[in-house]
Biotite code that builds the C-alpha atoms (Angstrom):
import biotite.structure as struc

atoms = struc.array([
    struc.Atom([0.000, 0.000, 0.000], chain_id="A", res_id=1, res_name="UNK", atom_name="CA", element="C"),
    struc.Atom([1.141, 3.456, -1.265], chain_id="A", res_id=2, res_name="UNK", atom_name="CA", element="C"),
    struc.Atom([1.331, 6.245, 1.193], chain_id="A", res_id=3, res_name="UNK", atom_name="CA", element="C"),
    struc.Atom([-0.417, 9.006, 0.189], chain_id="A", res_id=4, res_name="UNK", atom_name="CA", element="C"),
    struc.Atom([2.557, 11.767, -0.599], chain_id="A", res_id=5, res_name="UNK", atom_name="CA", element="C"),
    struc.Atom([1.954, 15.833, -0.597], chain_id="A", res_id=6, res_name="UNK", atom_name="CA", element="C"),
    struc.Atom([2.705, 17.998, -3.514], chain_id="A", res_id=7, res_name="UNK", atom_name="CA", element="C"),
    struc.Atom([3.027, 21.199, -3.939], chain_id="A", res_id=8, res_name="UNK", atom_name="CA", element="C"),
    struc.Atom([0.373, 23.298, -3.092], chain_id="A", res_id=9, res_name="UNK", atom_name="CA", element="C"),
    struc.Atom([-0.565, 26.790, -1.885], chain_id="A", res_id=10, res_name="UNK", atom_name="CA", element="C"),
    struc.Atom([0.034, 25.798, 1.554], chain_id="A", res_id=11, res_name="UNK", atom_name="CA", element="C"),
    struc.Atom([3.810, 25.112, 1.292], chain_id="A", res_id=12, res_name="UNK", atom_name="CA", element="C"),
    struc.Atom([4.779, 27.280, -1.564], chain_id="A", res_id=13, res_name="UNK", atom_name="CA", element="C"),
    struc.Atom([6.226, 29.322, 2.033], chain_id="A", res_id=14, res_name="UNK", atom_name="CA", element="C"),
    struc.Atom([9.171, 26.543, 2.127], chain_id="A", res_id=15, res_name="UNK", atom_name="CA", element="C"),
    struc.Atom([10.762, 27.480, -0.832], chain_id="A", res_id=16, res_name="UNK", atom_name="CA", element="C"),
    struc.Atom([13.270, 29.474, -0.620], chain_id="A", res_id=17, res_name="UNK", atom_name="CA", element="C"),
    struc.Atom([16.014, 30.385, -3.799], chain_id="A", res_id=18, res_name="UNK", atom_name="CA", element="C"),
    struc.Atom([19.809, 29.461, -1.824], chain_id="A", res_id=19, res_name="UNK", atom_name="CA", element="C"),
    struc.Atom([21.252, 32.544, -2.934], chain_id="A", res_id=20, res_name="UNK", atom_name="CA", element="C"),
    struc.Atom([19.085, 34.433, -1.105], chain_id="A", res_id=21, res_name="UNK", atom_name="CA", element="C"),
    struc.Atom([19.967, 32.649, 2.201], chain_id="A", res_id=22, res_name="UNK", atom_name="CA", element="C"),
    struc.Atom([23.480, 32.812, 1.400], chain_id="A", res_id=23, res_name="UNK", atom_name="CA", element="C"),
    struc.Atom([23.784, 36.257, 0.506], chain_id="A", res_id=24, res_name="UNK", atom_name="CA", element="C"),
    struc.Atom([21.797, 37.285, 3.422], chain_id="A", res_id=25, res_name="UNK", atom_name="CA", element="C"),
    struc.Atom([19.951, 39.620, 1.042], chain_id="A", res_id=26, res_name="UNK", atom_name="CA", element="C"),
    struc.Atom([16.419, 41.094, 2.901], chain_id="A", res_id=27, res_name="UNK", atom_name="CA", element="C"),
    struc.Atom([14.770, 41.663, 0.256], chain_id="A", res_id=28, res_name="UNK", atom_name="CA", element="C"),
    struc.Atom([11.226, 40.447, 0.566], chain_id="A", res_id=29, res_name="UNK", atom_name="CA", element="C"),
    struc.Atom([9.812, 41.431, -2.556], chain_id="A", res_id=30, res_name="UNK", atom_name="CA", element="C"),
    struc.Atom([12.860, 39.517, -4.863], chain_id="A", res_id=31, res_name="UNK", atom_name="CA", element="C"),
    struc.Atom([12.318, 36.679, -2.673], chain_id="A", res_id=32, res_name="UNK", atom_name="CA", element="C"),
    struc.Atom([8.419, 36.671, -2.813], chain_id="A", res_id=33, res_name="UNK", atom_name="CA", element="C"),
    struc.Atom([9.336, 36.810, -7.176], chain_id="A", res_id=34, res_name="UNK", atom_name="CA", element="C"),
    struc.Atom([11.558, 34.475, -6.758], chain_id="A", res_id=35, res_name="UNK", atom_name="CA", element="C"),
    struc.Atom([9.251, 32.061, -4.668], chain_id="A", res_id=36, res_name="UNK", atom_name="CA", element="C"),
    struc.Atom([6.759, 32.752, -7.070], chain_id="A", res_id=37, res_name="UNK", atom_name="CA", element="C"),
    struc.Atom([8.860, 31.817, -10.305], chain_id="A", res_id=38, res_name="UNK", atom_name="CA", element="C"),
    struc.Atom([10.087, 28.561, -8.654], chain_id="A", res_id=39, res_name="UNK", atom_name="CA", element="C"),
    struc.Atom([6.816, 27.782, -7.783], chain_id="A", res_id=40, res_name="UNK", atom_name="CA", element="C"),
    struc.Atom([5.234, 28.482, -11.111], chain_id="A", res_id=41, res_name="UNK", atom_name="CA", element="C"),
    struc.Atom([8.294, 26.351, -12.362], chain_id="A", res_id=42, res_name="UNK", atom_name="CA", element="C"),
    struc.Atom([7.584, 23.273, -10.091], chain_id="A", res_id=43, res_name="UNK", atom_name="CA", element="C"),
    struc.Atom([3.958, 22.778, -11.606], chain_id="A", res_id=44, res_name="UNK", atom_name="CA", element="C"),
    struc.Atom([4.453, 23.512, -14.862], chain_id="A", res_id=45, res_name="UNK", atom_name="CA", element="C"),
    struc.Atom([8.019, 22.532, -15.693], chain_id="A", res_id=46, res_name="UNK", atom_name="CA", element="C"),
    struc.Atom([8.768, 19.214, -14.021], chain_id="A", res_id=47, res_name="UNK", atom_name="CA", element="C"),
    struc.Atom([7.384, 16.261, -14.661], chain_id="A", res_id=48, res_name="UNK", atom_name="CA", element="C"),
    struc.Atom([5.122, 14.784, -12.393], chain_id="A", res_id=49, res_name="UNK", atom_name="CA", element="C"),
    struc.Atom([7.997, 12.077, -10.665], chain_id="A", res_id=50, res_name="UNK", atom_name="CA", element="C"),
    struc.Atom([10.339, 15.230, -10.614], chain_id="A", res_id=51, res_name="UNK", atom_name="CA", element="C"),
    struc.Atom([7.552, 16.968, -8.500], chain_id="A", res_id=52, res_name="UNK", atom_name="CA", element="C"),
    struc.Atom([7.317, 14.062, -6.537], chain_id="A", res_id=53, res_name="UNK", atom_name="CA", element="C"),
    struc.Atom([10.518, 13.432, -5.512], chain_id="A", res_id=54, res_name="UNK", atom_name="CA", element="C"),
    struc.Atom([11.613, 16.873, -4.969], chain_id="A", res_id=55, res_name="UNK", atom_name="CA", element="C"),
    struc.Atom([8.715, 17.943, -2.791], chain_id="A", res_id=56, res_name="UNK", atom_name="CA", element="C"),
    struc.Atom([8.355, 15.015, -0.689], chain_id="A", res_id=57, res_name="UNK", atom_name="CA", element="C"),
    struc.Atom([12.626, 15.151, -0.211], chain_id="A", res_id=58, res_name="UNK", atom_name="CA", element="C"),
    struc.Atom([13.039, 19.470, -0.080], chain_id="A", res_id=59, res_name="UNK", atom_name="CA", element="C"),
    struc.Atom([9.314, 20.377, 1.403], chain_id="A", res_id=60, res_name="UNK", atom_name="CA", element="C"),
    struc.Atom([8.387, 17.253, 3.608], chain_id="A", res_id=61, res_name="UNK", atom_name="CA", element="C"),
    struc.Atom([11.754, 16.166, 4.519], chain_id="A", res_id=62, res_name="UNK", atom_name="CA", element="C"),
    struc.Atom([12.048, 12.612, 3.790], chain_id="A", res_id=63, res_name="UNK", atom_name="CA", element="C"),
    struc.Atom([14.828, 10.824, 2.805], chain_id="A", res_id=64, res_name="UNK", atom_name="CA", element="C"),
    struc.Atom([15.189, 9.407, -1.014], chain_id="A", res_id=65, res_name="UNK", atom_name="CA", element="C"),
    struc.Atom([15.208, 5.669, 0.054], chain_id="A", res_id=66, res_name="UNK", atom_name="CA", element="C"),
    struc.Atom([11.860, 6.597, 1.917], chain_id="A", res_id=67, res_name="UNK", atom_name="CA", element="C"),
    struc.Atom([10.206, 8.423, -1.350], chain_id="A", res_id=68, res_name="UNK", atom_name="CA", element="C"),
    struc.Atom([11.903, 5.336, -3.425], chain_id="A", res_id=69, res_name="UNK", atom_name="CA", element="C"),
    struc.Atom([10.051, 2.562, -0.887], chain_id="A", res_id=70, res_name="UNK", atom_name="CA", element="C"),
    struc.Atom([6.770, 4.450, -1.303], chain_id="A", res_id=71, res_name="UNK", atom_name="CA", element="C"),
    struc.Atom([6.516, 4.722, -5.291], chain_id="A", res_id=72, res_name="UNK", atom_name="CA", element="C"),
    struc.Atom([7.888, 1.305, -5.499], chain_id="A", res_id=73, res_name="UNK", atom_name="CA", element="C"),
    struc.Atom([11.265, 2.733, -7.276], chain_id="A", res_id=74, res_name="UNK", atom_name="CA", element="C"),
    struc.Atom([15.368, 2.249, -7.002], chain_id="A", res_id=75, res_name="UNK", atom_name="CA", element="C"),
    struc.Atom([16.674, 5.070, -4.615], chain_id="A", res_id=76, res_name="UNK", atom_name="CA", element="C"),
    struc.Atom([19.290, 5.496, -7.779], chain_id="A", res_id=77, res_name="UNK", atom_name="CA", element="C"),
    struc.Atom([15.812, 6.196, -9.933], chain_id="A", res_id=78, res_name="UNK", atom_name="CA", element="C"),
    struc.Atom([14.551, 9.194, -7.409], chain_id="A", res_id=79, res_name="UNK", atom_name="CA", element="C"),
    struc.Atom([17.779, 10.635, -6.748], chain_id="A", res_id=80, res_name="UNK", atom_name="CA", element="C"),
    struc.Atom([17.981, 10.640, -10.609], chain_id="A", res_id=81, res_name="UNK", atom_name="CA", element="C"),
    struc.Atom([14.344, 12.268, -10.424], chain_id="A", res_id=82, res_name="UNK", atom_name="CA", element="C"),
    struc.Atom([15.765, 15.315, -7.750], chain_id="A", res_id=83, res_name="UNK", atom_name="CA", element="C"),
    struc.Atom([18.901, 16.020, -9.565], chain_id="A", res_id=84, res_name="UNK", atom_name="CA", element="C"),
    struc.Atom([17.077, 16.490, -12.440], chain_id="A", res_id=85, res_name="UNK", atom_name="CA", element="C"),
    struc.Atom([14.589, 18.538, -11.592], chain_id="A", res_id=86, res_name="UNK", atom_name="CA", element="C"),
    struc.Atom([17.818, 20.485, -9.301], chain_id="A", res_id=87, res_name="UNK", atom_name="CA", element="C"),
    struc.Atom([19.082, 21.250, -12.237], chain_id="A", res_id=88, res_name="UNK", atom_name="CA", element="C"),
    struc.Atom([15.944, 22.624, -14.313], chain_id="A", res_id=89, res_name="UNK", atom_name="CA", element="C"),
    struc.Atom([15.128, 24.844, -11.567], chain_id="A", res_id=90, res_name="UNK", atom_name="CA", element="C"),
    struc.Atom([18.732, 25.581, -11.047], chain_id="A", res_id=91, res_name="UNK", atom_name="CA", element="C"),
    struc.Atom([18.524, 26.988, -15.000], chain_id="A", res_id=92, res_name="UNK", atom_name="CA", element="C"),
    struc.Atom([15.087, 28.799, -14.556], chain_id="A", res_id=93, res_name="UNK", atom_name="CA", element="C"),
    struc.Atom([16.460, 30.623, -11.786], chain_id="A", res_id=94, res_name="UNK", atom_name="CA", element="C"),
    struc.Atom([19.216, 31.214, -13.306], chain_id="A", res_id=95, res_name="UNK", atom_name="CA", element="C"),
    struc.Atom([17.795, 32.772, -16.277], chain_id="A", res_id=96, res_name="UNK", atom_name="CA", element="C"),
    struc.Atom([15.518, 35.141, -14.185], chain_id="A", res_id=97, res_name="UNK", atom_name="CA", element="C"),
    struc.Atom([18.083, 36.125, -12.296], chain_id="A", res_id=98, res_name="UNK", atom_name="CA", element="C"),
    struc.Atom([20.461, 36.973, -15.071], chain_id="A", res_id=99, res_name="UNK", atom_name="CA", element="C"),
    struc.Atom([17.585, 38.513, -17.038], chain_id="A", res_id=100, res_name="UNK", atom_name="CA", element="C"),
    struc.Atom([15.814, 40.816, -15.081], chain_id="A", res_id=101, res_name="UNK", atom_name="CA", element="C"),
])
């Protein structure tokens, strides 16, 4: 039997957080609220649905990848495939925003 996992919803869009923002200790609320809000917009619409998966249970709800693995009935090699992948897309998203804007 399948646990039943979160995704990403309204209700923990909060967690996300862009790393250079935490590292730089940079304040300001409104280019982390765009930032959020990019990332967010990226995690629905630009990952595929085992990318969401695996990121949000792993990032959001804190579980560890053989956990998320045992649940979908996957290799722990397949989901940490799944989060470096989707690392990476939202790695270039933010990226681009930030180098664009």
């Amino acid at each position: 039997m399948r646990t039943q996992l979160s995704h990403f919803n309204d209700r923990n869009v909060d967690k996300i957080l862009y790393s250079k923002y935490l590292s730089s200790g940079n304040t300001n609320n409104e280019s982390r609220r765009q930032m959020k809000q990019i990332l967010s917009k990226a995690i629905t619409e630009e990952l595929t649905e085992m990318q969401r998966i695996c990121i949000v249970e792993h990032y959001l709800n804190r579980k560890k990848q053989k956990d998320i693995a045992a649940e979908l009935g996957l290799n722990a090699s397949t989901v940490s495939r799944h989060i470096n992948a989707a690392k990476h897309k939202l790695k270039n998203i933010a990226s681009y925003y930030i180098t664009n804007h």
